[in-house]
N, CA, C, O and CB atoms as a CASP TS submission, in Angstrom:
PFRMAT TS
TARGET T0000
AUTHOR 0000-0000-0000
METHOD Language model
MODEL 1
PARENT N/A
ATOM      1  N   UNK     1       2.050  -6.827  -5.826  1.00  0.00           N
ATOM      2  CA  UNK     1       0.684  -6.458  -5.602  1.00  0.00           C
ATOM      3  C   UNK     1      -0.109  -6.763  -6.870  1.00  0.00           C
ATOM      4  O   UNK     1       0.383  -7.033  -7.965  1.00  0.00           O
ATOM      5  CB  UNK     1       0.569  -4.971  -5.203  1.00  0.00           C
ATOM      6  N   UNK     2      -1.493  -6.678  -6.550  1.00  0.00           N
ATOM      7  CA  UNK     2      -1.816  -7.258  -8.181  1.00  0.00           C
ATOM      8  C   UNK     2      -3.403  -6.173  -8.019  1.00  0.00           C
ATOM      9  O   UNK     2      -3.802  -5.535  -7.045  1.00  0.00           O
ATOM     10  CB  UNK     2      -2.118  -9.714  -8.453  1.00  0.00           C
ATOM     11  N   UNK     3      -3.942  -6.313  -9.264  1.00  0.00           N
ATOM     12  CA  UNK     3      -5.049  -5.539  -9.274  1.00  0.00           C
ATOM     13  C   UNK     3      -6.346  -5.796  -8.334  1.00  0.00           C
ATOM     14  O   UNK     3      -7.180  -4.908  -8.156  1.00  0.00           O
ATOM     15  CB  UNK     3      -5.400  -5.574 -10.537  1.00  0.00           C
ATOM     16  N   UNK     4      -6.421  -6.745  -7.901  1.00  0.00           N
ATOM     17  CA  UNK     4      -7.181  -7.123  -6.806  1.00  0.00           C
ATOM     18  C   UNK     4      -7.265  -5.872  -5.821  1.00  0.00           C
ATOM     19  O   UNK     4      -8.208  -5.133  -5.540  1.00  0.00           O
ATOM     20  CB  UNK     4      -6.552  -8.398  -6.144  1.00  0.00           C
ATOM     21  N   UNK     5      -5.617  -5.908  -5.295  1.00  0.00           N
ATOM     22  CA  UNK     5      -5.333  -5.382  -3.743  1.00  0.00           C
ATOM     23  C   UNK     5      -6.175  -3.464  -4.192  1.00  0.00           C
ATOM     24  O   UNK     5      -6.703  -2.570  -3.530  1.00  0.00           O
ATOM     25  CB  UNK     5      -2.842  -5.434  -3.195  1.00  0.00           C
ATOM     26  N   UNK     6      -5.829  -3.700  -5.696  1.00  0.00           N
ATOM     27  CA  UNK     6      -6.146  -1.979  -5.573  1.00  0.00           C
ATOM     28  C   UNK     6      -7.928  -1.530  -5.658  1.00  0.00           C
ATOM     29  O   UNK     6      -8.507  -0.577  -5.136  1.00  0.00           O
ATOM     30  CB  UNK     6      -5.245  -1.100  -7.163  1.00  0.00           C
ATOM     31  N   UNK     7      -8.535  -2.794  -6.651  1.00  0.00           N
ATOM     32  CA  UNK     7     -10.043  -2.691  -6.192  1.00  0.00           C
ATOM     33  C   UNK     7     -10.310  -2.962  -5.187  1.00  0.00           C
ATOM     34  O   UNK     7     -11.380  -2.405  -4.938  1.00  0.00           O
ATOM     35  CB  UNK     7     -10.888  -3.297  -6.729  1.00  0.00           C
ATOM     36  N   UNK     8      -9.834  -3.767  -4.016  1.00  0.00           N
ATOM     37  CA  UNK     8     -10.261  -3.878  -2.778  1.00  0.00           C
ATOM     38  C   UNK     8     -10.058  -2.321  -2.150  1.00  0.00           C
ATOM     39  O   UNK     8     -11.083  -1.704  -1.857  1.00  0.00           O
ATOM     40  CB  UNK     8      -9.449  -5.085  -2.040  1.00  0.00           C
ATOM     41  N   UNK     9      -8.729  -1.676  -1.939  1.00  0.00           N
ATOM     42  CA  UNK     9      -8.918  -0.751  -1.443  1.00  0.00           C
ATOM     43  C   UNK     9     -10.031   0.264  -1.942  1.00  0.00           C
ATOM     44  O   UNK     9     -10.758   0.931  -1.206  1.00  0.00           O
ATOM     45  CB  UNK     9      -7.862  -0.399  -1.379  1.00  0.00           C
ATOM     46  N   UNK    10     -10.029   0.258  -3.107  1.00  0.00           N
ATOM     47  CA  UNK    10     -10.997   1.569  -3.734  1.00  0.00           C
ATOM     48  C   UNK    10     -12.084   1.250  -3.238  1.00  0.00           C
ATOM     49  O   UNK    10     -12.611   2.123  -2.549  1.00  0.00           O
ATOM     50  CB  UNK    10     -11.221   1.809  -5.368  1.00  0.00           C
ATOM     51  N   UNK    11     -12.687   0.167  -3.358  1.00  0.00           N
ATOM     52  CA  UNK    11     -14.146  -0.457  -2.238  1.00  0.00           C
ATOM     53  C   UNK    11     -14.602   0.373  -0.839  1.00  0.00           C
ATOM     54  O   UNK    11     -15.572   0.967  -0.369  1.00  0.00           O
ATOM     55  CB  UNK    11     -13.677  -2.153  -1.486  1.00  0.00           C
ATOM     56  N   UNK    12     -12.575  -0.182  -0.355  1.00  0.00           N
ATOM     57  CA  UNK    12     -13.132  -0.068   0.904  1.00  0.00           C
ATOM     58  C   UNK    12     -12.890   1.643   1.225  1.00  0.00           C
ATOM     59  O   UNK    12     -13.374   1.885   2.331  1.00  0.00           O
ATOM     60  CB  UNK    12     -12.345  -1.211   2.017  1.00  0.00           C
ATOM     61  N   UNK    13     -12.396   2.670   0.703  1.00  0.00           N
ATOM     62  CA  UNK    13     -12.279   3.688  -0.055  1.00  0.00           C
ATOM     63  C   UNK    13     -13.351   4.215   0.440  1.00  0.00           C
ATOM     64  O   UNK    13     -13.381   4.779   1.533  1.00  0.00           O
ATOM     65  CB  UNK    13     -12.159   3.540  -1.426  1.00  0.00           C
ATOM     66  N   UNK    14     -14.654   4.028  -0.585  1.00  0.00           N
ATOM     67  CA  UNK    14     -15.727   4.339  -1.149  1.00  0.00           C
ATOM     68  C   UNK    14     -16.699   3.790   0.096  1.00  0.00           C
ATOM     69  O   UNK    14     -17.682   4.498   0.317  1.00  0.00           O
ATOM     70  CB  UNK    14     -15.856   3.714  -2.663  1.00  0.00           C
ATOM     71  N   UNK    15     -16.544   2.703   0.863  1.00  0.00           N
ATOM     72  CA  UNK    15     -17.268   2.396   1.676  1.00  0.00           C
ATOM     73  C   UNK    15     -17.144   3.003   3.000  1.00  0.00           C
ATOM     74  O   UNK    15     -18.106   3.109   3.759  1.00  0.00           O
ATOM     75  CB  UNK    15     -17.221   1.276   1.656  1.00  0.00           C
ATOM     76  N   UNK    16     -16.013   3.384   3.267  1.00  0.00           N
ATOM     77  CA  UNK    16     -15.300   4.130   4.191  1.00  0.00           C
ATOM     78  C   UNK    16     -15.594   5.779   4.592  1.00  0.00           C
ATOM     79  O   UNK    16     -15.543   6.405   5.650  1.00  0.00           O
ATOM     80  CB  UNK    16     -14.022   3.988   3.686  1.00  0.00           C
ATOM     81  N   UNK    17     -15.984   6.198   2.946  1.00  0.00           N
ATOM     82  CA  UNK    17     -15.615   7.433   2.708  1.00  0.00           C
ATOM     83  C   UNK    17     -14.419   7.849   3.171  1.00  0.00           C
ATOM     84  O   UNK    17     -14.508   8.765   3.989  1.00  0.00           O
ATOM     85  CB  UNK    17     -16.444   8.174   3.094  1.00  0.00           C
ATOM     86  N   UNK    18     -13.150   7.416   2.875  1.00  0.00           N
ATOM     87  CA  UNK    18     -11.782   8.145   2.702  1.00  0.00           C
ATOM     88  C   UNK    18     -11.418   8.071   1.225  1.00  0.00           C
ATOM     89  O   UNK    18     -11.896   7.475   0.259  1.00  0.00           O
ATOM     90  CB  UNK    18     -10.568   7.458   3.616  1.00  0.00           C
ATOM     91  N   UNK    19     -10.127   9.117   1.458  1.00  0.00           N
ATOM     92  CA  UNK    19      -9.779   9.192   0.350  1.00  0.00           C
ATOM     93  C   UNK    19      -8.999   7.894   0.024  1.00  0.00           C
ATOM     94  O   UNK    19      -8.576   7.223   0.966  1.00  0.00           O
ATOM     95  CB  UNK    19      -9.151  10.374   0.196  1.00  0.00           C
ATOM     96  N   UNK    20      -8.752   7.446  -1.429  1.00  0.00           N
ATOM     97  CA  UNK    20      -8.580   6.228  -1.984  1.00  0.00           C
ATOM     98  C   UNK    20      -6.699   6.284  -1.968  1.00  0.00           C
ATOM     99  O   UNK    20      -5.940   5.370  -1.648  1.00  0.00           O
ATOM    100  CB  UNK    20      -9.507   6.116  -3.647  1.00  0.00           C
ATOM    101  N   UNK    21      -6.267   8.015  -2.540  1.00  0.00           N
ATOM    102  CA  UNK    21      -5.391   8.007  -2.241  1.00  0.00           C
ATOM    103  C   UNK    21      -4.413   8.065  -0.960  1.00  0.00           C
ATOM    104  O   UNK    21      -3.208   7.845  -1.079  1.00  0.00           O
ATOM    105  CB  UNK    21      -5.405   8.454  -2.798  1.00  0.00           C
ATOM    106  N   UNK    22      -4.904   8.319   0.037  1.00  0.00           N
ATOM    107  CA  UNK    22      -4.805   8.777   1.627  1.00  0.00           C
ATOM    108  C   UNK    22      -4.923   6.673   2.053  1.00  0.00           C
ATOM    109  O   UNK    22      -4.169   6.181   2.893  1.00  0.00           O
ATOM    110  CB  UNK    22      -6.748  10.309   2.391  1.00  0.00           C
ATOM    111  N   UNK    23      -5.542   6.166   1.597  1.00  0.00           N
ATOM    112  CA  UNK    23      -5.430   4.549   2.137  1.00  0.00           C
ATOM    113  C   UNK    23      -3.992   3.904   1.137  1.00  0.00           C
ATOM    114  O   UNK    23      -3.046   3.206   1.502  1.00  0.00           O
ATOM    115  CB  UNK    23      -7.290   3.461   1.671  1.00  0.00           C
ATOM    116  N   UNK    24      -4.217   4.293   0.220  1.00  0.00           N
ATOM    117  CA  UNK    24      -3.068   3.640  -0.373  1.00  0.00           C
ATOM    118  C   UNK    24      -1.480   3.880  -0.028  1.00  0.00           C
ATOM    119  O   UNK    24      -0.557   3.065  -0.038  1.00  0.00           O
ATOM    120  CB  UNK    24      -3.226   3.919  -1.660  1.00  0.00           C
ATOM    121  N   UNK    25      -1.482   5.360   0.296  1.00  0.00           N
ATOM    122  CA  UNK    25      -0.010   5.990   1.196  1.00  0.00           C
ATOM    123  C   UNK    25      -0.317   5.214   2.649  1.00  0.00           C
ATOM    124  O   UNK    25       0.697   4.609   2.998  1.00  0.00           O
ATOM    125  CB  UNK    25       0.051   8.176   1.475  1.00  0.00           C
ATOM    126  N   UNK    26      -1.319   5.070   3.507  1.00  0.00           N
ATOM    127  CA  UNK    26      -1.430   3.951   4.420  1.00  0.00           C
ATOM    128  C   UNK    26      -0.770   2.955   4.325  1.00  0.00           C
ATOM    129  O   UNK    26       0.109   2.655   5.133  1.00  0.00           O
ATOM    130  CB  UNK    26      -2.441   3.510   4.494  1.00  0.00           C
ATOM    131  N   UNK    27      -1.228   1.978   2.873  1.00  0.00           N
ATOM    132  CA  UNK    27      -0.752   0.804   2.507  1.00  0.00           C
ATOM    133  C   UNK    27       0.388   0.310   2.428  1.00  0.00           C
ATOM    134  O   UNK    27       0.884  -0.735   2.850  1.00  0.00           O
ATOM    135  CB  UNK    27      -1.047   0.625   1.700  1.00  0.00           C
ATOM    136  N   UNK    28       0.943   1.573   1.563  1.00  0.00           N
ATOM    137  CA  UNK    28       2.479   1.552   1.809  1.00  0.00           C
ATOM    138  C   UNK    28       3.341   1.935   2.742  1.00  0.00           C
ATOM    139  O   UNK    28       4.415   1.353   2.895  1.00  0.00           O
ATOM    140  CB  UNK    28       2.951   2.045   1.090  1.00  0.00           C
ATOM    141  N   UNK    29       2.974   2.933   3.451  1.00  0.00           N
ATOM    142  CA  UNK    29       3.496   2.952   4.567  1.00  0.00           C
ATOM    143  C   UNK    29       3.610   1.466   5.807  1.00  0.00           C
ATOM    144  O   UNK    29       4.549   1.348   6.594  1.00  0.00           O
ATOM    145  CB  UNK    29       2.753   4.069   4.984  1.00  0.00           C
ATOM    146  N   UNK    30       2.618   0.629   5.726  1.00  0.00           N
ATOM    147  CA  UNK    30       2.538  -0.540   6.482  1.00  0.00           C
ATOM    148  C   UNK    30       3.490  -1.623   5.795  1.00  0.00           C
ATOM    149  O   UNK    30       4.400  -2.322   6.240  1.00  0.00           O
ATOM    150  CB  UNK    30       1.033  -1.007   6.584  1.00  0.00           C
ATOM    151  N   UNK    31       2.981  -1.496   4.678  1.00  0.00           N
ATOM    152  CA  UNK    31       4.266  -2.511   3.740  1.00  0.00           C
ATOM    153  C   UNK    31       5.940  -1.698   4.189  1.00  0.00           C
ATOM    154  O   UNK    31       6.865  -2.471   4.436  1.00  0.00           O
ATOM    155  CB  UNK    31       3.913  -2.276   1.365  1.00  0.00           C
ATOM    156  N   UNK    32       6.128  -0.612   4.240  1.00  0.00           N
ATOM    157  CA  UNK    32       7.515  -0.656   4.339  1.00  0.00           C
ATOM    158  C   UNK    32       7.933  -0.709   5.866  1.00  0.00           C
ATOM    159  O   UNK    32       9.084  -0.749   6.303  1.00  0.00           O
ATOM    160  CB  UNK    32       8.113   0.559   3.602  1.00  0.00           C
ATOM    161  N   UNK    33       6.583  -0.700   6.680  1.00  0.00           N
ATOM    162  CA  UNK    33       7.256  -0.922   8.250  1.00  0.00           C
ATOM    163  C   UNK    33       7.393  -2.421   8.547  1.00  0.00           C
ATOM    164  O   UNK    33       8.167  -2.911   9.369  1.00  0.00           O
ATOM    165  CB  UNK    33       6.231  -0.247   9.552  1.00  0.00           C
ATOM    166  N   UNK    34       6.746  -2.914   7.957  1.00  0.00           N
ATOM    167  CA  UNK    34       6.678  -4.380   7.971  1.00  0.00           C
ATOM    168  C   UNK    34       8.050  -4.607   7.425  1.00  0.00           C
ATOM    169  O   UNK    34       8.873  -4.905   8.290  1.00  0.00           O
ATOM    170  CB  UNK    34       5.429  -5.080   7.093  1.00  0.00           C
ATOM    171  N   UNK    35       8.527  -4.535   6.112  1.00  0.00           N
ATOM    172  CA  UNK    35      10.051  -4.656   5.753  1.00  0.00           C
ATOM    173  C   UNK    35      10.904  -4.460   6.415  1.00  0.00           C
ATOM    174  O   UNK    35      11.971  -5.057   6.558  1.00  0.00           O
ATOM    175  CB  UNK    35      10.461  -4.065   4.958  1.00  0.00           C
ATOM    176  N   UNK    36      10.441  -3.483   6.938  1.00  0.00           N
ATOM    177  CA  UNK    36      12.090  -2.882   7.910  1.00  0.00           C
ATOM    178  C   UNK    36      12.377  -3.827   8.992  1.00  0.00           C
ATOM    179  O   UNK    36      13.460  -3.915   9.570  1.00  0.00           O
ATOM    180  CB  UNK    36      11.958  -1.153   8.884  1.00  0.00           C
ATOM    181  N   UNK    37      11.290  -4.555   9.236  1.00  0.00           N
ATOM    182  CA  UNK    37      11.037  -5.582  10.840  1.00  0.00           C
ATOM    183  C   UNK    37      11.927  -6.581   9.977  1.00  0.00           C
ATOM    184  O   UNK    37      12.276  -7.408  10.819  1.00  0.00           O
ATOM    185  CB  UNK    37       8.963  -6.330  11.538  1.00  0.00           C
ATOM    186  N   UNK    38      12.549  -7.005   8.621  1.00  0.00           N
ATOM    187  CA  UNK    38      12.431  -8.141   8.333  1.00  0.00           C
ATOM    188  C   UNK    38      14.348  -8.338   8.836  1.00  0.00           C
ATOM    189  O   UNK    38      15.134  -7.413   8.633  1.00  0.00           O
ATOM    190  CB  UNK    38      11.694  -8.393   6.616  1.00  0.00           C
ATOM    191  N   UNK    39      14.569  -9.005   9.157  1.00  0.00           N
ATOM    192  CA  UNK    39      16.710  -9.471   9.232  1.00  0.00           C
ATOM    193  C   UNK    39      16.742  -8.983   7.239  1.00  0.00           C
ATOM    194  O   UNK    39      16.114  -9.032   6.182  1.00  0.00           O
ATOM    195  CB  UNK    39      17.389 -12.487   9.734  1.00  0.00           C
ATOM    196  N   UNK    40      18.695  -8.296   8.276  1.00  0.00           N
ATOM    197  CA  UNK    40      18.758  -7.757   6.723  1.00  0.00           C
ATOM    198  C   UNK    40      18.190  -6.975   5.825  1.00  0.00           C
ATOM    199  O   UNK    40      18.460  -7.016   4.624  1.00  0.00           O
ATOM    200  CB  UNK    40      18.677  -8.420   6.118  1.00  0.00           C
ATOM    201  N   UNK    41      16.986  -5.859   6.593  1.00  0.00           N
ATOM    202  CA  UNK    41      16.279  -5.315   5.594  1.00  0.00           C
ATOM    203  C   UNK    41      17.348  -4.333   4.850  1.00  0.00           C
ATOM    204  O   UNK    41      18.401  -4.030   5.411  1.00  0.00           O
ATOM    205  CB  UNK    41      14.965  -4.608   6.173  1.00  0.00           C
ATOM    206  N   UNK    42      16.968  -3.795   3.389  1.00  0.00           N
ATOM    207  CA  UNK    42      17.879  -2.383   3.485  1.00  0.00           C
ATOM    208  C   UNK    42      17.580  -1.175   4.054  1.00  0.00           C
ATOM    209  O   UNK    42      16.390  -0.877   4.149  1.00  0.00           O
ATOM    210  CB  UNK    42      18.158  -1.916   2.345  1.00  0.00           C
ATOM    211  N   UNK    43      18.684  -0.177   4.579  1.00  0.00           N
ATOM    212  CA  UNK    43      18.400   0.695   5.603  1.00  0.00           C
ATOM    213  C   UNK    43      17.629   1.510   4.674  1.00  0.00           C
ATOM    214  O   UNK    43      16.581   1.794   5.255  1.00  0.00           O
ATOM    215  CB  UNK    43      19.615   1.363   6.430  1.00  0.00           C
ATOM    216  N   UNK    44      17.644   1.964   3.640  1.00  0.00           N
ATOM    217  CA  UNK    44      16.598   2.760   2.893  1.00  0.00           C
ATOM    218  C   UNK    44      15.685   2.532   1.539  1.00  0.00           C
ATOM    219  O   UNK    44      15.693   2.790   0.335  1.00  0.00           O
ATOM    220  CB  UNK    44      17.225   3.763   2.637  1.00  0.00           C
ATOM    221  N   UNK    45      14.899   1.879   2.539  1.00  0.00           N
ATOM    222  CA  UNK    45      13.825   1.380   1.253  1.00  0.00           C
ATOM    223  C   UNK    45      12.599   2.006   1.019  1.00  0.00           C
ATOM    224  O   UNK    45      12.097   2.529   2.014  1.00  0.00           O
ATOM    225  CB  UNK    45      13.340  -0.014   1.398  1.00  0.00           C
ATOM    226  N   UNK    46      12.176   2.065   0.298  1.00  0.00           N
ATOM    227  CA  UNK    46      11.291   2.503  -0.323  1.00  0.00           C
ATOM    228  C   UNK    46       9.805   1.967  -0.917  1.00  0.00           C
ATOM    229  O   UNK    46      10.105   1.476  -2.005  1.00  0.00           O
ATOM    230  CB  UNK    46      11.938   2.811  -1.011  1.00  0.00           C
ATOM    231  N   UNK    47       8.345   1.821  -0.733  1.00  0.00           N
ATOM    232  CA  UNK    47       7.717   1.196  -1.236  1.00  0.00           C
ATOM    233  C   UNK    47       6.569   2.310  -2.073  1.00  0.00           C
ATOM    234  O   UNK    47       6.020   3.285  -1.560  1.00  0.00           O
ATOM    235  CB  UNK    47       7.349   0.208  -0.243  1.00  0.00           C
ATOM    236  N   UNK    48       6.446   1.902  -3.255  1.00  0.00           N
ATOM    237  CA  UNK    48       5.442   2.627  -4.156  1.00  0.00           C
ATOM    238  C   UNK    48       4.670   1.618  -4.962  1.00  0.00           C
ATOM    239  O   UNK    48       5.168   0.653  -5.543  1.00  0.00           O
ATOM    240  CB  UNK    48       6.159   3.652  -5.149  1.00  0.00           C
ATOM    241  N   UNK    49       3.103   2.027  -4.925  1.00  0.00           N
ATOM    242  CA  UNK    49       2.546   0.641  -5.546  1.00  0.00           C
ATOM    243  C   UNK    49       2.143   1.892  -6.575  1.00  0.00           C
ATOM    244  O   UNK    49       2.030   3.096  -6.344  1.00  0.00           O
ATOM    245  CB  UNK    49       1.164  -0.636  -4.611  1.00  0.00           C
ATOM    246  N   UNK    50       1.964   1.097  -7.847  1.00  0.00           N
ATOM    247  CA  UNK    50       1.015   1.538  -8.788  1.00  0.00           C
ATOM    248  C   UNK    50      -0.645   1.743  -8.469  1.00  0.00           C
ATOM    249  O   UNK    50      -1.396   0.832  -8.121  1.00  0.00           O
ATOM    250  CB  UNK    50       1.179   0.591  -9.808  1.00  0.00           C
ATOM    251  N   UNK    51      -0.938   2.822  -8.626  1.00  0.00           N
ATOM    252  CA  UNK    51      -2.210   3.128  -8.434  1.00  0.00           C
ATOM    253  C   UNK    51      -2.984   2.144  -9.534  1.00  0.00           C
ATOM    254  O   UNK    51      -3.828   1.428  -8.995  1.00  0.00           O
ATOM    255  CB  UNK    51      -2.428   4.737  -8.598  1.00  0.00           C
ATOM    256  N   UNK    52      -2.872   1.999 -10.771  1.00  0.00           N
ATOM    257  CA  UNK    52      -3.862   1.266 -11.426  1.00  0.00           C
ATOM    258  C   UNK    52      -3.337  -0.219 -11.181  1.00  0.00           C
ATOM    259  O   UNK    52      -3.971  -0.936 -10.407  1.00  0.00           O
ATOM    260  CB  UNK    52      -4.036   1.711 -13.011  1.00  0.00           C
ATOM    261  N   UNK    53      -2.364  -0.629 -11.725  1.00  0.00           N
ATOM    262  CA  UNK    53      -2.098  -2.242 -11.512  1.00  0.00           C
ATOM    263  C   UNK    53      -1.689  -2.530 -10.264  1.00  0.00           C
ATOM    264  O   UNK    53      -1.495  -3.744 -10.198  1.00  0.00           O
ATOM    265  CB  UNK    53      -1.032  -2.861 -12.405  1.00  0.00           C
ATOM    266  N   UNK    54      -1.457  -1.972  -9.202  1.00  0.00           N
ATOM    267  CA  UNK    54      -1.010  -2.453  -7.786  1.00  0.00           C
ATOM    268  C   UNK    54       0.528  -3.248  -7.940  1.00  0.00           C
ATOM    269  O   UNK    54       0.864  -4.037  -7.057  1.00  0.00           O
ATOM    270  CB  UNK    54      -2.286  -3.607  -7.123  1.00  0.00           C
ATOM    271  N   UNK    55       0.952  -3.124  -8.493  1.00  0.00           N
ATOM    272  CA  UNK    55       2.435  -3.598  -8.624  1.00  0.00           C
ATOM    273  C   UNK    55       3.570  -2.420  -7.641  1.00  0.00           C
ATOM    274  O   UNK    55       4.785  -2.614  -7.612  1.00  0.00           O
ATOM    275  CB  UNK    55       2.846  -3.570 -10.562  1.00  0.00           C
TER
END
């Protein structure tokens, strides 16, 4: 993830009026359902982005 993805969300955040943190547990939550769809995923993975650098 890179710092982009995290000013975009805060944008859309702020434009939204939601919370910034409440979209980002979204975010990741979609990123790790998406993984799990992938062949071979591991059965327990985990995704956490950095709130400031999006990594």
């Amino acid at each position: 993830m890179s710092r982009e993805i995290v000013e975009a969300v805060r944008g859309l955040a702020a434009e939204k009026n939601i919370s910034t943190e409440k979209l980002m547990e979204a975010l990741e939550d979609a990123l790790l359902s998406a993984y799990k769809k992938t062949p071979e995923a591991a059965r327990y993975a985990k995704v956490e982005m950095d709130r400031d650098s999006g990594d």
